[in-house]
Structures are given as structure tokens and as C-alpha cells.
C-alpha positions as a Markdown table, in Angstrom:
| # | Residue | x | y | z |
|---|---|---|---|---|
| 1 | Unk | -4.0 | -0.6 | 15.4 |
| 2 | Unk | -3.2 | -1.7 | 11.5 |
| 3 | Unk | -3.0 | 0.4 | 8.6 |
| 4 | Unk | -5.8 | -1.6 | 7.2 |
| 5 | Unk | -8.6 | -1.1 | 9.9 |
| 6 | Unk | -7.6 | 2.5 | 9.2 |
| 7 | Unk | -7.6 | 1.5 | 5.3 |
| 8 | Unk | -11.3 | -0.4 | 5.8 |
| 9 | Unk | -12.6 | 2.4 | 8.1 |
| 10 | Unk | -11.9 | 4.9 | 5.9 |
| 11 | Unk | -13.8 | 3.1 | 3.0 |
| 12 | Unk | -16.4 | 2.3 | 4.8 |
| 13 | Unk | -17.1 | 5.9 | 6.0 |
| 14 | Unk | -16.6 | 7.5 | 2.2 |
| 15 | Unk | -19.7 | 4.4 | 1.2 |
| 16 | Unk | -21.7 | 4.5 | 4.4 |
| 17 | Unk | -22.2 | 0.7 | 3.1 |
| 18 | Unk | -20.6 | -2.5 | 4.7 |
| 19 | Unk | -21.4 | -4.2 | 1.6 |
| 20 | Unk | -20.2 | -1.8 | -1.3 |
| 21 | Unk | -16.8 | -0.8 | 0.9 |
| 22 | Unk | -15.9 | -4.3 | 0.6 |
| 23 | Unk | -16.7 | -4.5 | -3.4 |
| 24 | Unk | -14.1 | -1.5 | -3.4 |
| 25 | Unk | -11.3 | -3.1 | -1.1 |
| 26 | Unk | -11.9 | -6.2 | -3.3 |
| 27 | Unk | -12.4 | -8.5 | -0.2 |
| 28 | Unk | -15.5 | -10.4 | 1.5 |
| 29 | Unk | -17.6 | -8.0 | 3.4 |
| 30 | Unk | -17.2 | -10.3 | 6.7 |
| 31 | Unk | -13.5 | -9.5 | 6.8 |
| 32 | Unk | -14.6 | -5.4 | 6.6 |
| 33 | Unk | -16.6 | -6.0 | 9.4 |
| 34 | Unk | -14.6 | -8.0 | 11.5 |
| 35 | Unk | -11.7 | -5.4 | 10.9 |
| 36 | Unk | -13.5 | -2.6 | 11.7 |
| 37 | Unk | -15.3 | -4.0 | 15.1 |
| 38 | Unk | -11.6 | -4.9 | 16.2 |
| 39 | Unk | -10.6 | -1.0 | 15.7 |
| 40 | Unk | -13.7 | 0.2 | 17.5 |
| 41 | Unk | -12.6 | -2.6 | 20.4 |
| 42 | Unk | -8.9 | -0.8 | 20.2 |
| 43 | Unk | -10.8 | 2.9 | 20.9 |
| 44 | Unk | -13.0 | 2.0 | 22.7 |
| 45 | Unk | -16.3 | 3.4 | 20.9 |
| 46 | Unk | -18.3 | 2.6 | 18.4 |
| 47 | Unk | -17.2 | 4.3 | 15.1 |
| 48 | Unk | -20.6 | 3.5 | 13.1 |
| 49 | Unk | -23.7 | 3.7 | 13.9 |
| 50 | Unk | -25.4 | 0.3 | 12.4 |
| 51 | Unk | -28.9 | -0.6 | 11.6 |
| 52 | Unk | -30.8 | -2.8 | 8.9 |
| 53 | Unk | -31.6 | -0.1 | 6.9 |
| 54 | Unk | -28.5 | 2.3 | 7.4 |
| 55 | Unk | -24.6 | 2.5 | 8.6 |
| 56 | Unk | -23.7 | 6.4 | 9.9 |
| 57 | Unk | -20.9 | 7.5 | 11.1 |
| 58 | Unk | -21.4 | 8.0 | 14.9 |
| 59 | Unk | -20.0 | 11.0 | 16.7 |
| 60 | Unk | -16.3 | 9.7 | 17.8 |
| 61 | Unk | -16.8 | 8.6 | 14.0 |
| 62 | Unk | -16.5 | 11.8 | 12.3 |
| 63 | Unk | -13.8 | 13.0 | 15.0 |
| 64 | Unk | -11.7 | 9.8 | 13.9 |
| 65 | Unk | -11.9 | 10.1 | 10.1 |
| 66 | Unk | -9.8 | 12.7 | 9.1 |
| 67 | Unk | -6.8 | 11.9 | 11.7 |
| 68 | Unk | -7.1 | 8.3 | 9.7 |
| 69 | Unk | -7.4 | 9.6 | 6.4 |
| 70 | Unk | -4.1 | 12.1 | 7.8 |
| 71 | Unk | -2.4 | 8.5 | 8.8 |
| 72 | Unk | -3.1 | 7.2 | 5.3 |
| 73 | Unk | -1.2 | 10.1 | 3.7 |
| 74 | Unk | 1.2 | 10.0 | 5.7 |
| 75 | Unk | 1.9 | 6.2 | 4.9 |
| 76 | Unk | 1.7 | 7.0 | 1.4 |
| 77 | Unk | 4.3 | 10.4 | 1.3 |
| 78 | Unk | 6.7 | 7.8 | 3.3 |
| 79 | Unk | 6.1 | 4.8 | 0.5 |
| 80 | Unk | 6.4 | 6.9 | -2.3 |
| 81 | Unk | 9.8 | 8.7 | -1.1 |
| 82 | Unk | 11.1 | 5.6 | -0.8 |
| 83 | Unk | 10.3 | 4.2 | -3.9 |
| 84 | Unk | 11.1 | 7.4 | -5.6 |
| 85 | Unk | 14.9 | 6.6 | -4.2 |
| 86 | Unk | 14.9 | 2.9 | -5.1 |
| 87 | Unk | 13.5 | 3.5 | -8.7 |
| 88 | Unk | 16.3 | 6.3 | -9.5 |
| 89 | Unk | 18.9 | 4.1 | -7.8 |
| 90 | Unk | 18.2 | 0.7 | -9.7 |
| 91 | Unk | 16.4 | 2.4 | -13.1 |
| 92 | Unk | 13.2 | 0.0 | -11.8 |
| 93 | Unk | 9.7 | 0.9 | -14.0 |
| 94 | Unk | 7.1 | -0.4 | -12.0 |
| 95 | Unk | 4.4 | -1.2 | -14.1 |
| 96 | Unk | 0.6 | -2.5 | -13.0 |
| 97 | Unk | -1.2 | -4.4 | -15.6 |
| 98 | Unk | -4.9 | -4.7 | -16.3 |
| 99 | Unk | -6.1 | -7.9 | -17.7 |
| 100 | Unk | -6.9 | -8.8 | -21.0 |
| 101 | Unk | -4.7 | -6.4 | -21.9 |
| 102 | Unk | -3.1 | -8.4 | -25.2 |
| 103 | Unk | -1.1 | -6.7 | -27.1 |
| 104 | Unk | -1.5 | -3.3 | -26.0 |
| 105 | Unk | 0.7 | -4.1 | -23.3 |
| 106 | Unk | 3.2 | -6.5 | -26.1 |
| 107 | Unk | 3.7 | -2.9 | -27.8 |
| 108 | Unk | 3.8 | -0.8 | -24.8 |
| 109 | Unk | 6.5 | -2.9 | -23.3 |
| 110 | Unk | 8.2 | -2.3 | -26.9 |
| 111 | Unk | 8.1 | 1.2 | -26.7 |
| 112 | Unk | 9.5 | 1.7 | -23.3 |
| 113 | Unk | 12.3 | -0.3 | -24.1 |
| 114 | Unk | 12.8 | 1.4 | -27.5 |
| 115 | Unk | 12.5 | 5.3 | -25.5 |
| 116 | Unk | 13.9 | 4.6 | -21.8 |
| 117 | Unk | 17.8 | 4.8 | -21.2 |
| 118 | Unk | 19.8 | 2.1 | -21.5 |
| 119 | Unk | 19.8 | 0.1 | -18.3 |
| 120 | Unk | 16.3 | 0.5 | -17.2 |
| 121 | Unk | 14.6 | -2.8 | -16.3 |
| 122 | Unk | 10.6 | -3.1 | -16.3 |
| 123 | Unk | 9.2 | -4.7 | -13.5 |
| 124 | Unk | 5.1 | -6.4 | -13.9 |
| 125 | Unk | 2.2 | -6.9 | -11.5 |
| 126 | Unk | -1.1 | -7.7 | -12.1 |
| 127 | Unk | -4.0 | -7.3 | -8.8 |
| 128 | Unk | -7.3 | -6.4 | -8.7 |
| 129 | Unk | -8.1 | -2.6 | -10.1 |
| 130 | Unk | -8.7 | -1.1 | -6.4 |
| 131 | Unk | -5.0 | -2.7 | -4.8 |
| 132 | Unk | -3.1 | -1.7 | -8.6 |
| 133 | Unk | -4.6 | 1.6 | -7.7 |
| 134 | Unk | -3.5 | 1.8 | -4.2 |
| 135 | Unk | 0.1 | 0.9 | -4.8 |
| 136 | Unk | 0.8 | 3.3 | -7.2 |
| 137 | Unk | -0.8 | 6.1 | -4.2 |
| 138 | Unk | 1.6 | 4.6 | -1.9 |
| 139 | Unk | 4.6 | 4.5 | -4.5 |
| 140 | Unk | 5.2 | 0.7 | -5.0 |
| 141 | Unk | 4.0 | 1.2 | -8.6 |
| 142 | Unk | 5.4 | 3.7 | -10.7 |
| 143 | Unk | 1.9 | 3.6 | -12.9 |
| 144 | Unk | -0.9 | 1.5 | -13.4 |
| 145 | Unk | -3.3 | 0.6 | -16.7 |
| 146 | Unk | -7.1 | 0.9 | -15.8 |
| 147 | Unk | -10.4 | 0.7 | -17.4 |
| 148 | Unk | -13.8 | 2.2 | -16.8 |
| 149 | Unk | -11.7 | 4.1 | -13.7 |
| 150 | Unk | -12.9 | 7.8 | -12.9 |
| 151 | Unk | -11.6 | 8.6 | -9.7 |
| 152 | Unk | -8.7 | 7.1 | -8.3 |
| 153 | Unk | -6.8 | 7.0 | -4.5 |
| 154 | Unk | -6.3 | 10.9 | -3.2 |
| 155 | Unk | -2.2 | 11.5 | -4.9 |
| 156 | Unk | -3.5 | 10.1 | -8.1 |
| 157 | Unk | -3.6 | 11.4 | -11.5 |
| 158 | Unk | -6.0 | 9.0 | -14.2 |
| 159 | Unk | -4.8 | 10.0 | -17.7 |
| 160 | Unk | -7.1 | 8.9 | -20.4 |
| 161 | Unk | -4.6 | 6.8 | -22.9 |
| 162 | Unk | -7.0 | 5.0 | -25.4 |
| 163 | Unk | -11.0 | 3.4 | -25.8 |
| 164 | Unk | -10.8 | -0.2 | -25.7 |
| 165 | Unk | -12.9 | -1.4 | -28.3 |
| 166 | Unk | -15.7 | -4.7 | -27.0 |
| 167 | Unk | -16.0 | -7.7 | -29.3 |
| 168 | Unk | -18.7 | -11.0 | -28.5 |
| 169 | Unk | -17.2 | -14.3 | -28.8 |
| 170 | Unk | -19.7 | -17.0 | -29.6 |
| 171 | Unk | -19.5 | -20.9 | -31.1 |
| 172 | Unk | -18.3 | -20.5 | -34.4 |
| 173 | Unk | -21.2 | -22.4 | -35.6 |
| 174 | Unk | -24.0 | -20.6 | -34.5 |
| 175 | Unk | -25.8 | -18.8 | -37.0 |
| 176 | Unk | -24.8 | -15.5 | -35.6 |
| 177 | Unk | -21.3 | -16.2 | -36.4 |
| 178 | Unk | -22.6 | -15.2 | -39.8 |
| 179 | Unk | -23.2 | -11.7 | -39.0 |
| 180 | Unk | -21.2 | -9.1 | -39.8 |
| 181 | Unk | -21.6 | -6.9 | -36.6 |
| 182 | Unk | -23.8 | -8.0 | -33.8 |
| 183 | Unk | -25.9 | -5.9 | -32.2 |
| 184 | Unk | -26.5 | -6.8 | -28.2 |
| 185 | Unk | -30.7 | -7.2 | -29.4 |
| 186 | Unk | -29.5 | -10.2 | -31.1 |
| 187 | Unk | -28.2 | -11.9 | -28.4 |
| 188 | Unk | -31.8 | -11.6 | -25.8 |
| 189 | Unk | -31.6 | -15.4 | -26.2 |
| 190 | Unk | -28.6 | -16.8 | -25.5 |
| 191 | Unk | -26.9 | -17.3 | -22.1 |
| 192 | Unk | -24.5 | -14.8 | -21.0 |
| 193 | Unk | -21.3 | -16.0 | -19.9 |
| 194 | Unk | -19.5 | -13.3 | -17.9 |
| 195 | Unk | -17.2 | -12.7 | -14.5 |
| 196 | Unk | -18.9 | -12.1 | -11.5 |
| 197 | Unk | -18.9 | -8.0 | -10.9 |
| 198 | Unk | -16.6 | -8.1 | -8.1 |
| 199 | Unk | -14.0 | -9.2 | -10.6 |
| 200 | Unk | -14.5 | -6.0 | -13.5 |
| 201 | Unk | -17.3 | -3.7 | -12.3 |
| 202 | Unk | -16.8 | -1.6 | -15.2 |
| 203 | Unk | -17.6 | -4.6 | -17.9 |
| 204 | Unk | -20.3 | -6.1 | -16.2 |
| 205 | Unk | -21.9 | -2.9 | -15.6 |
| 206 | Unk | -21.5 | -1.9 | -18.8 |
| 207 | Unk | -22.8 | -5.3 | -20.8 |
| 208 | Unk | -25.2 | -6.0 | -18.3 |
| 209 | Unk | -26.4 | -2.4 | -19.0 |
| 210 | Unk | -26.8 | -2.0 | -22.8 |
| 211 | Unk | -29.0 | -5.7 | -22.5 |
| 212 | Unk | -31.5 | -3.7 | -20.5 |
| 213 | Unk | -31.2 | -0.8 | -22.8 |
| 214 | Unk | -32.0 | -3.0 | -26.1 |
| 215 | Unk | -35.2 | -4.2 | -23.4 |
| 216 | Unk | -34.0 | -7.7 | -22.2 |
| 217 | Unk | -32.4 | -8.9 | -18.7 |
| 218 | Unk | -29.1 | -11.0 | -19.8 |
| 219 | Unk | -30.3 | -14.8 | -20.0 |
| 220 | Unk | -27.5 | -16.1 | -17.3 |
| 221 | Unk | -24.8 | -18.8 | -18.0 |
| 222 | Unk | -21.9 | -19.9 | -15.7 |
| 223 | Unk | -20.0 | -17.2 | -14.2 |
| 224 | Unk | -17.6 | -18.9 | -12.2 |
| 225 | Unk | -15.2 | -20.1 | -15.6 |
| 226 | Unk | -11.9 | -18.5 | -16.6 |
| 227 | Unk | -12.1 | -17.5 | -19.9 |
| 228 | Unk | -10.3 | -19.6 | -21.5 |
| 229 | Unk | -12.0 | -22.2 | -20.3 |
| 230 | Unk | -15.1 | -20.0 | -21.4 |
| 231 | Unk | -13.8 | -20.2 | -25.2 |
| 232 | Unk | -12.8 | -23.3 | -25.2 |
| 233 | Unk | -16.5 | -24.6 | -24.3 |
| 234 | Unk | -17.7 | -22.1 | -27.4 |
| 235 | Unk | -15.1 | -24.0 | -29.6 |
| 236 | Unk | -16.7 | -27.3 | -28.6 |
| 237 | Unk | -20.3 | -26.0 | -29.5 |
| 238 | Unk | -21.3 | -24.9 | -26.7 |
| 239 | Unk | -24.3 | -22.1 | -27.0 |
| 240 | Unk | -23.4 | -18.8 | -25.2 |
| 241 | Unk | -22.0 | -15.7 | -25.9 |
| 242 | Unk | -19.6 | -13.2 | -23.7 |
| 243 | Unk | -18.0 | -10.0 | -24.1 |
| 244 | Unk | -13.9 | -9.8 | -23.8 |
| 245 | Unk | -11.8 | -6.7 | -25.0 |
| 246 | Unk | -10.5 | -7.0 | -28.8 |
| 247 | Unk | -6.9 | -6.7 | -28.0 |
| 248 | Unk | -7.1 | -9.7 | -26.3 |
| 249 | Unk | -9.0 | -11.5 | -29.0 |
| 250 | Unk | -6.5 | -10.7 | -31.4 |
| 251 | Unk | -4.2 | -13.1 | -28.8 |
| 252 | Unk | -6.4 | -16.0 | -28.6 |
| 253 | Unk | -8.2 | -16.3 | -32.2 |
| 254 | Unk | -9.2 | -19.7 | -33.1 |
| 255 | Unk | -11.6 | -20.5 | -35.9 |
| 256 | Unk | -13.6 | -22.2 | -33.5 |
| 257 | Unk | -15.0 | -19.3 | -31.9 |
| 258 | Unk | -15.9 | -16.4 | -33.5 |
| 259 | Unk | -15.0 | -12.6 | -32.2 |
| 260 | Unk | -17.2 | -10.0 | -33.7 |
| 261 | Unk | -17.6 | -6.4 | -33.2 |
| 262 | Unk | -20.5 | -5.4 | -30.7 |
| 263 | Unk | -22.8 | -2.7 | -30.9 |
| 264 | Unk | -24.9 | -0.5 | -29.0 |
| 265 | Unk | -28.9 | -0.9 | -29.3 |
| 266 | Unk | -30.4 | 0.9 | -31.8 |
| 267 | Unk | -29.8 | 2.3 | -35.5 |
| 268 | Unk | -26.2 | 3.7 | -35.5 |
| 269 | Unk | -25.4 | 2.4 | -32.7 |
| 270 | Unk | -21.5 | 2.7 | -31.4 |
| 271 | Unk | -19.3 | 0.1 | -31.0 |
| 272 | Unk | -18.9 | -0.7 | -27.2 |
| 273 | Unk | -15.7 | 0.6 | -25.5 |
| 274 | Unk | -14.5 | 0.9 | -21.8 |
| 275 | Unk | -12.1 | 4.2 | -21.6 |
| 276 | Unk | -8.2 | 2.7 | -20.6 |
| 277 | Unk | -6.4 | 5.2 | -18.4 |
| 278 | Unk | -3.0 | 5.5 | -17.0 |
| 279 | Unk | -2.3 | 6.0 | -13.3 |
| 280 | Unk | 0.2 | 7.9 | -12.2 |
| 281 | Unk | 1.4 | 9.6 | -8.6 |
| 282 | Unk | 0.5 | 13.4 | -9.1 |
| 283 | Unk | 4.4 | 14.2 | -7.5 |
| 284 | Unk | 5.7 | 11.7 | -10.9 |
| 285 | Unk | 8.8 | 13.4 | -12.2 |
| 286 | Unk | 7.9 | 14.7 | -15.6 |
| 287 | Unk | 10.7 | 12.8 | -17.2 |
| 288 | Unk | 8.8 | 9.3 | -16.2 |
| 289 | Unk | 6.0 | 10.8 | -16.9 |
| 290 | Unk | 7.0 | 12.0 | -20.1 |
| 291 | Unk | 8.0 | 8.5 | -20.9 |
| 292 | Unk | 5.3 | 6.4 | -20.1 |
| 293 | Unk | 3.0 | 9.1 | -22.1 |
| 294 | Unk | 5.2 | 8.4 | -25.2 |
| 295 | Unk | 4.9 | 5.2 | -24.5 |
| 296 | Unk | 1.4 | 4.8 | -25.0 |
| 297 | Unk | 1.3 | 7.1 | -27.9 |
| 298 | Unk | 3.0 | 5.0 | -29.6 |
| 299 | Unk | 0.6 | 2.8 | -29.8 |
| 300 | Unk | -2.1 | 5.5 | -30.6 |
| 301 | Unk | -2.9 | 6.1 | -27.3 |
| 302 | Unk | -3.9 | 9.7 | -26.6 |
| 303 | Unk | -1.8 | 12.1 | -24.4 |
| 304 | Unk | -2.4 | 13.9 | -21.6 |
């Protein structure tokens, strides 16, 4: 038995959906599935019961859950205890990144130095939102950044730290370049160039949202680029528009693609935002805790 046929089992059972379970583990569904039959092969019964139209937990199901959920924990209390030691012994600040980040994460970096005692070294990784957010249950992050987040792993606090505010890059030379805002209506004709959900749930959902709000399904463009290989086929003319955060704008301006401001439909409309939030083990010392808070106010985050 592995910790991640307990780890897919578990998700599975809080979705009740083969297909959504894997959008949260951030993995193909096939390998949820496969995972999961092998457990049930190791017990010996059949944890779900599976049709077209729904997946229940079957009896043995419900008895299994919480003693996996209770083997979870336990995995987690023993990770973060030892990361707990090997952070005070080495002065280690383990920090997960969110992309697009810019220069949020240029100043944060510049605070902690500036605030944390002498000595302590900051360590970076960057993984999908769901695995950022399970590391820093399990104490191999000290923190996490996050956006469009509510409800993290059980252990784990989300503190609200800033918005981050939405801008649409477009060709520089298409007429709504011009503009000095843009309002999402404007755009009804233009392909959309954005990720695929799996890869930022929260900004797909939210874009994909607002078109349908202003009364128009996004026309589609390719959604398989990087982004910079996104802007760069703006800054050879080519017609589309996509939605990026503005602190990462600021990073890759280029007069050949314009970043404007992006609105919500409607008269007064606000200017779209997905909440940021810091991550944190509930059992983080306060001084850490106290730290990485100053941190991000100073650079206007909020506190706690």
C-alpha cells in the first residue's frame, strides 16, 4: 500500500468524481484510476461503487476513509516535525512560488532578507497549486503564495496578503491598443489565447466567466503556447488577446504588445483581480509567521 493510493482515494471520496479528483491531484485521470483499482486489489474490496452516471463510496468505502485520512495526518505531523528541526537547525525558509508572480516575489525576497536574522538562507520551488499546497501540510514548505485558493489541505491556514490586479495583452497594433481601459465586451471578437484550466483553475474560470457575463462565449485561440511564446506572436501582429497578472507585465513590457487594465462588464465595472494568499502550517511558530507577514506588508500586502 502507498501513501498516494491513500492520497488519490481520499480525493476521490471528498469529489465523488474520477474526473474532478484528478483535476485536483493535478495528474491524468487514468493514473487516479489505475491507483485506486490497485488499492482496492491490495484490500480486497471494492472501495467505490462505479457507474456511468455516478461514483459512491461503497460500504468497506466509508469504513476505510477516515483510517486513510488518520494515515495522511499522521504522514504529515511526522514531515512537518522534521522539517520544523531542519529549518531551526540550518535557518532554511522554504518558500513555494506561484507563477507569474513578477515582482511581488523580487520585493518579497527583498524584505525577508532586509527582516530575517542574519544567516538565514531562502530556499524556492515552484509546482502546481494543489502539490505547493500539500508540501507545506506535510512541512517540506515553510509557506506557499496562492491565488483564487479558498480552502487548503486539513493543517493549513490561507492568509489573504494582496488582490492581484488582471491586465489584457493584445498586438500593439490593433486598434484596441488605443483604448484606455478595456472592457472584456470589447474583446467578443477576438480569439482568446489562454492555459488550459488544469494549469490555473482560478484564471480560466474567472476570464472565461466574465465573457459569458458581458453575453459572449470566448472565441478560442491556441491553448497549448507558453506565454511567452504567446506575446511574442502579439508582437509579430498576431490577432488575439489573453489575460496575464500585472505584476508580471511590468517584467516583460515591450512596445510591441500592449498591457491594458481589464474590466468587468458593465458601467463601473471593477478592474479584474484574483485574491493572492499565503499558506502557512497552522502549528507555524509565530516568529516565522510574524516574518513572512511583514514580509508581504511590505509590499502592501494586507495582514492577517
Amino acid at each position: 500500500m502507498e501513501l498516494r493510493q491513500l492520497r488519490y482515494f481520499v480525493t476521490v471520496a471528498e469529489e465523488l468524481h474520477f474526473g474532478r479528483a484528478a483535476e485536483r491531484l493535478m495528474i491524468v485521470q487514468s493514473a487516479v484510476s489505475q491507483q485506486v483499482r490497485r488499492l482496492e486489489r491490495e484490500l480486497g474490496a471494492d472501495l467505490f461503487d462505479r457507474s456511468p452516471r455516478h461514483v459512491r463510496l461503497t460500504e468497506a468505502g466509508e469504513r476505510f476513509l477516515p483510517e486513510a485520512r488518520a494515515v495522511l495526518a499522521a504522514e504529515r505531523r511526522a514531515l512537518a516535525v522534521a522539517a520544523d528541526f531542519a529549518a531551526s537547525a540550518d535557518k532554511v525558509l522554504r518558500i513555494g512560488t506561484s507563477s507569474g508572480m513578477g515582482d511581488h516575489l523580487e520585493r518579497f525576497l527583498m524584505a525577508v532578507e532586509k527582516l530575517a536574522a542574519p544567516g538565514t538562507r531562502i530556499e524556492l520551488s515552484s509546482a502546481p497549486t494543489a502539490v505547493r499546497l500539500e508540501q507545506v501540510a506535510n512541512g517540506m514548505l515553510d509557506a506557499c503564495f496562492a491565488r483564487g485558493v479558498e480552502q487548503g489541505p486539513e493543517g493549513v491556514r490561507l492568509i489573504p496578503v494582496w488582490q492581484d490586479p488582471l491586465v489584457v495583452a493584445l498586438p500593439a497594433r490593433d486598434l484596441l491598443a488605443r483604448s484606455a481601459r478595456i472592457d472584456v465586451g470589447m474583446l467578443a471578437k477576438t480569439p482568446l489565447w489562454l492555459t488550459t484550466r488544469r494549469t490555473n483553475p482560478p484564471l480560466v474560470d474567472l476570464v472565461t466567466g466574465i465573457c459569458r457575463d458581458a453575453g459572449f462565449e470566448p472565441m478560442p485561440g491556441p491553448s497549448n503556447t507558453r506565454l511567452q511564446d504567446t506575446l511574442a506572436a502579439f508582437a509579430a501582429g498576431t490577432r488575439g488577446w489573453t489575460v496575464m497578472y500585472a505584476a508580471h507585465a511590468r517584467q516583460l513590457a515591450t512596445p510591441q504588445v500592449a498591457f491594458l487594465p481589464i474590466y468587468e462588464p458593465g458601467e463601473g465595472g471593477a478592474q479584474l483581480a484574483l485574491p493572492a494568499v499565503l499558506a502557512v502550517r497552522a502549528a507555524t511558530p509565530r516568529p516565522r509567521l510574524d516574518l513572512l507577514l511583514a514580509a508581504c506588508r511590505e509590499i502592501g500586502a494586507g495582514g492577517e
